[in-house]
Structures are given as structure tokens and as C-alpha cells.
C-alpha positions in Angstrom: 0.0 0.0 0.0 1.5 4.0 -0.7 0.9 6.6 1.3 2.1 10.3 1.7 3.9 11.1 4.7 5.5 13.8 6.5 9.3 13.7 5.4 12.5 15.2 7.2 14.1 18.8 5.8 16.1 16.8 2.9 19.5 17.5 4.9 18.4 15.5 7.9 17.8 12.6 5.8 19.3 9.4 7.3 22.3 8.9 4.6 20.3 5.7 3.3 17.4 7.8 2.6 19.5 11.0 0.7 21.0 7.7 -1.5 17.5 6.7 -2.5 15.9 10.1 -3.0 18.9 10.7 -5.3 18.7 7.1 -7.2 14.9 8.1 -7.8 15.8 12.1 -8.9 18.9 10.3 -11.5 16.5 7.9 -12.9 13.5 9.8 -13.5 14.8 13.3 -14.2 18.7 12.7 -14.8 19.3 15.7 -12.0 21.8 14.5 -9.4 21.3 15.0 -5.8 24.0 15.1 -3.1 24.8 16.3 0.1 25.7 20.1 -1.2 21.8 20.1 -3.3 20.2 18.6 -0.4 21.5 21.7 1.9 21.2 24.4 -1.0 17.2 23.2 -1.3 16.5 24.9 1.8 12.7 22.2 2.2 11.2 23.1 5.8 9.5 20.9 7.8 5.8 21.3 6.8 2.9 19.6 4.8 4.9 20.9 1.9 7.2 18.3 2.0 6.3 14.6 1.6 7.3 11.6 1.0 5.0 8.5 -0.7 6.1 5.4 0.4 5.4 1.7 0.4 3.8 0.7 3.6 4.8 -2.8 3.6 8.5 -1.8 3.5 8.7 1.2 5.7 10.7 2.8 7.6 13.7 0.9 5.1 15.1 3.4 2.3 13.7 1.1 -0.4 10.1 2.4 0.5 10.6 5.0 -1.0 8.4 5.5 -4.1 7.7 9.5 -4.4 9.5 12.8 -3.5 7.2 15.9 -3.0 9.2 19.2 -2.2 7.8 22.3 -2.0 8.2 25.9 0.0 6.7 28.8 0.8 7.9 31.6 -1.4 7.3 35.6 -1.3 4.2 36.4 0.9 1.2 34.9 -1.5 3.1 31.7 -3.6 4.6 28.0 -2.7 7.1 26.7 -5.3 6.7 23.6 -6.2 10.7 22.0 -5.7 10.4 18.8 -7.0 7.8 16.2 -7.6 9.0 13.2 -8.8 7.7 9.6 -8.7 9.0 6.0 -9.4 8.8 4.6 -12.7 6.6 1.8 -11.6 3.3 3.9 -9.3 3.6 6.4 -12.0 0.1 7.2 -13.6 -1.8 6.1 -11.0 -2.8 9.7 -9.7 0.0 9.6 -6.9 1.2 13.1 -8.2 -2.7 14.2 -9.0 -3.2 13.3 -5.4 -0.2 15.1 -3.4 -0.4 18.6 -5.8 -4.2 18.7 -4.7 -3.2 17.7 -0.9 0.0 20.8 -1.2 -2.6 23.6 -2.8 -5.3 22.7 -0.6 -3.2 23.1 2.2 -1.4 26.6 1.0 -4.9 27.9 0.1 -5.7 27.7 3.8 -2.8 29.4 4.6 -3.7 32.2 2.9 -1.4 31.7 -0.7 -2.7 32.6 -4.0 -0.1 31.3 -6.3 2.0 28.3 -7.4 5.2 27.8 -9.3 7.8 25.3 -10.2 10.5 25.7 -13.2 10.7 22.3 -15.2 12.8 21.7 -18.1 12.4 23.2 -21.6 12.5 19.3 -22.9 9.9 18.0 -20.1 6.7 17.8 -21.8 4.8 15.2 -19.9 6.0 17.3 -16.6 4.6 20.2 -18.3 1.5 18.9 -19.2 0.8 17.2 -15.9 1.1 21.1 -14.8 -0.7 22.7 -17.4 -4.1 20.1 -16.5 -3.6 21.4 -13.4 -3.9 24.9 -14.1 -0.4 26.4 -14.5 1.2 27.6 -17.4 4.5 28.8 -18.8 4.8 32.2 -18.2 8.9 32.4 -19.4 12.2 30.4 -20.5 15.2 30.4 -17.8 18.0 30.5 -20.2 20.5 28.0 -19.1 18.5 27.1 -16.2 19.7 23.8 -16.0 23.3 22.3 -16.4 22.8 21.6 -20.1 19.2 23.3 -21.1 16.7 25.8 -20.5 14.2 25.8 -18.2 10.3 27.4 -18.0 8.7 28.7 -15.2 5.0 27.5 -14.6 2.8 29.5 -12.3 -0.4 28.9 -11.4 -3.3 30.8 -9.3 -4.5 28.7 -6.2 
């Protein structure tokens, strides 16, 4: 069974955990994670951040089937980090089910805006965020090592 949880600011990972959050980032988005991004990422401990996991293996590292990072930004927006999920629970509305739990949950607070950057060459990413109400509102030149990246905003 998967289920969202709570996870720990990315830098106070157990070492075992940091290993598989960054086996999941290289093989689903070729970014690679170390101690350095992990620190630099700056997640805080709150329902922004989450973890989905496999219940039948938890608490081992190998649980580990999603990553949802996400912050509050500027006075009325959350930026979405990262969302990323395991080859095998993708399409299954694990992502569907976390952005909803994330905007609900910033709406209450008060926020009235969303973004993320995503790669230039991400088109599934970008249309999972587009169904969902963002859109590309400009290119990051060079944003990432070797491309550009969009930002997506959205209104909550």
C-alpha cells in the first residue's frame, strides 16, 4: 500500500534515505542529488514536503516511491521543488493526489499562487502542470546544467 507522509528537511535525511531520494531524482529526471543540493534546497518541515512510500516496507530506504518538495515563497506563492515519482506507481494519480493535498493546504494558509521551473524538454512534466492549471509564463536561459528551463505559475 503508498501513502504520503510527512518527510524530514532533505538535509536531515538518514544517509540511506539521501541515497535513494537521489537514485529516484537520476533515474527519473537525470538531476543528481548530493549532500551540497540537499543543503542548498532549503525544504522546511511542513505539509509541503512529503514523502510517498510503500507501507509494507517502511521505515527501510527502499520504501521509497515518491519525493514531493515544496516551499513557501514571497508572501502569496509555494514553489513547487520537486515532484517526482517511481517509474513503476507512475500514472496512477499519486502526483494528482499530493499537488491537490499541497494547494489545498497553502490555500488555507492564505497563498494565491503556485510555481515550479521544469525543463524546456519536459513535456509530460509540463502537461501534468498545465491540467492542473499552470502555465509557462517564461524560459530560464541555461536554467539547467545543459538546457533551459520554464517557469510554470499557477493561481491557487
Amino acid at each position: 500500500m503508498l501513502e504520503w507522509i510527512l518527510g524530514q528537511k532533505p538535509e536531515e535525511m538518514p544517509e540511506g534515505w539521501q541515497q535513494k531520494v537521489s537514485e529516484l531524482f537520476l533515474a527519473e529526471t537525470g538531476e543528481k542529488y548530493n549532500d551540497t543540493t540537499f543543503r542548498m534546497l532549503g525544504i522546511p518541515e511542513w505539509y509541503g514536503n512529503k514523502l510517498l512510500i510503500d507501507t509494507t516496507m517502511y521505515p527501510q530506504p527502499d520504501s521509497l516511491m515518491g519525493v514531493m518538495w515544496s516551499k513557501p515563497l514571497l508572501e502569496n506563492r509555494i514553489r513547487i521543488v520537486a515532484l517526482v515519482l517511481d517509474k513503476q506507481v507512475q500514472n496512477n494519480n499519486h502526483g494528482t493526489a499530493i499537488l491537490s493535498q499541497v494547494i489545498e493546504a497553502a490555500k488555507s494558509e492564505g497563498k494565491t499562487m503556485i510555481q515550479l521551473e521544469v525543463r524546456k524538454s519536459n513535456s509530460r512534466a509540463q502537461k501534468f502542470y498545465l491540467k492542473h492549471g499552470l502555465s509557462i509564463d517564461k524560459t530560464i536561459q541555461n536554467y539547467y546544467s545543459n538546457e533551459d528551463g520554464f517557469i510554470m505559475i499557477g493561481k491557487l
